[in-house]
N, C-alpha and C positions, 0 to 999 in steps of 0.2 A: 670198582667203577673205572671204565676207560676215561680216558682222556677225550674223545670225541663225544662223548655223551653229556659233557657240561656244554658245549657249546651248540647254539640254536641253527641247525641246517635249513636250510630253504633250496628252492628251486629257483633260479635266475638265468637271466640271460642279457650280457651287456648290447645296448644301443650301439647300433654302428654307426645312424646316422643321425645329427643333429640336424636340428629346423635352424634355417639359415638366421632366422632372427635370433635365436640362442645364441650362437655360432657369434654372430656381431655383438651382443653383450660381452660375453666374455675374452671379445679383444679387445674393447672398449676398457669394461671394468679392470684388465689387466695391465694397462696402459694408465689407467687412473691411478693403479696402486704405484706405479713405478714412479711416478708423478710425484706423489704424496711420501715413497722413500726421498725420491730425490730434494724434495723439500724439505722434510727433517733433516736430511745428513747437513744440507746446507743452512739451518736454523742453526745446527748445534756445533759450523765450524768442519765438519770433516767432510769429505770426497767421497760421493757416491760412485763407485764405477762398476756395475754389476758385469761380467763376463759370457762372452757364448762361445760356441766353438767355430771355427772358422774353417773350411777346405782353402788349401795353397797349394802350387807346385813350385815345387823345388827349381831355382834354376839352373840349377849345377847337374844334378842327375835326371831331371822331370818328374819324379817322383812326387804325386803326390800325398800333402801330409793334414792332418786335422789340428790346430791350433788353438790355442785359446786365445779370446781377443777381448781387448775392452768396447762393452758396446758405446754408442754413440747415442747421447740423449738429449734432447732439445728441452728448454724451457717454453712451458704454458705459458706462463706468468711474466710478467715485467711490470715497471712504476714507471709511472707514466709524467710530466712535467710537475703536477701538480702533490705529489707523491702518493698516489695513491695505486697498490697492486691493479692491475686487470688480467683477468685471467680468462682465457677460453681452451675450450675443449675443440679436440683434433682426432679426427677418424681417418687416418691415411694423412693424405694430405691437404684434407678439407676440413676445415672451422664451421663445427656447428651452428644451427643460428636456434637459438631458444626459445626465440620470437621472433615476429618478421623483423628483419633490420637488425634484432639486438641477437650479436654474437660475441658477447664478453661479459664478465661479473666483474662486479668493482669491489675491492675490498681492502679495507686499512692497516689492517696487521698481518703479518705472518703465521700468529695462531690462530687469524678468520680465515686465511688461506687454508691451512692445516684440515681445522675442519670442513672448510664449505668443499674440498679436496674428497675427504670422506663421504658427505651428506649425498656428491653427484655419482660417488661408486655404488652407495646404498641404490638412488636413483634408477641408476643404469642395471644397476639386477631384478628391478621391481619392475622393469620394461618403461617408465616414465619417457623415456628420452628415445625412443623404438623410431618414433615418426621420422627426428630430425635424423638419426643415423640410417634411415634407409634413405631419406632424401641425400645425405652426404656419400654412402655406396653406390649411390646411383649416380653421380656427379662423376665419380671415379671410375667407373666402367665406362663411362662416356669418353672420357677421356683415352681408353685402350683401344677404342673401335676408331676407323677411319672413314 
């Protein structure tokens, strides 16, 4: 018996192109998850700094070189006077609104943050949240046109 014959062949062919609303989930849900590490490490005391690669040129030869860098990650979340978290979600540089006027979730613990972190990733792949992120993509393309 070959070695090719235990395994199930098919015929495929990969997508080239995603439907732009897919495309926006999963920068969204991707951004969510880095959210919710960045939450945990800081629950549990330690420094999230996840890494990318960087282009620079050298200034001594010109040359340029590929680096790695610590990325840069902003906080969802803050406590607000009264001490309670609010947390909103951010597509670029716009704050979604969940409902008219309301663009924040309130929440008292750090393991309701944790979860309700998760509940709006699950959200955002079941398409739930499609409306307010096209309304916030389209805020931002507004913004690049003159």
């Amino acid at each position: 018996m070959t070695v090719l014959s235990k395994l199930k062949l098919v015929s495929s062919k990969k997508e080239r192109n995603i439907s732009p609303i897919v495309a926006r989930r999963n920068k969204l849900a991707a951004k969510i998850e880095e959210q919710l590490l960045f939450a945990t490490a800081q629950r549990n005391g330690e420094i999230y700094a996840p890494k990318r690669l960087k282009n620079v040129t050298d200034k001594v030869t010109g040359e340029r070189k590929t680096v790695e860098a610590t990325k840069r990650i902003k906080e969802w979340y803050w406590t607000n006077s009264t001490g309670k978290i609010h947390l909103s979600i951010r597509y670029g540089s716009k704050t979604l609104e969940f409902a008219k006027g309301k663009n924040a979730i309130e929440l008292s613990t750090g393991d309701e943050l944790l979860s309700t972190l998760a509940t709006l990733k699950e959200a955002v792949i079941a398409g739930e949240l499609d409306e307010a992120i096209s309304q916030a993509s389209e805020k931002l393309k507004a913004g690049f046109s003159k």
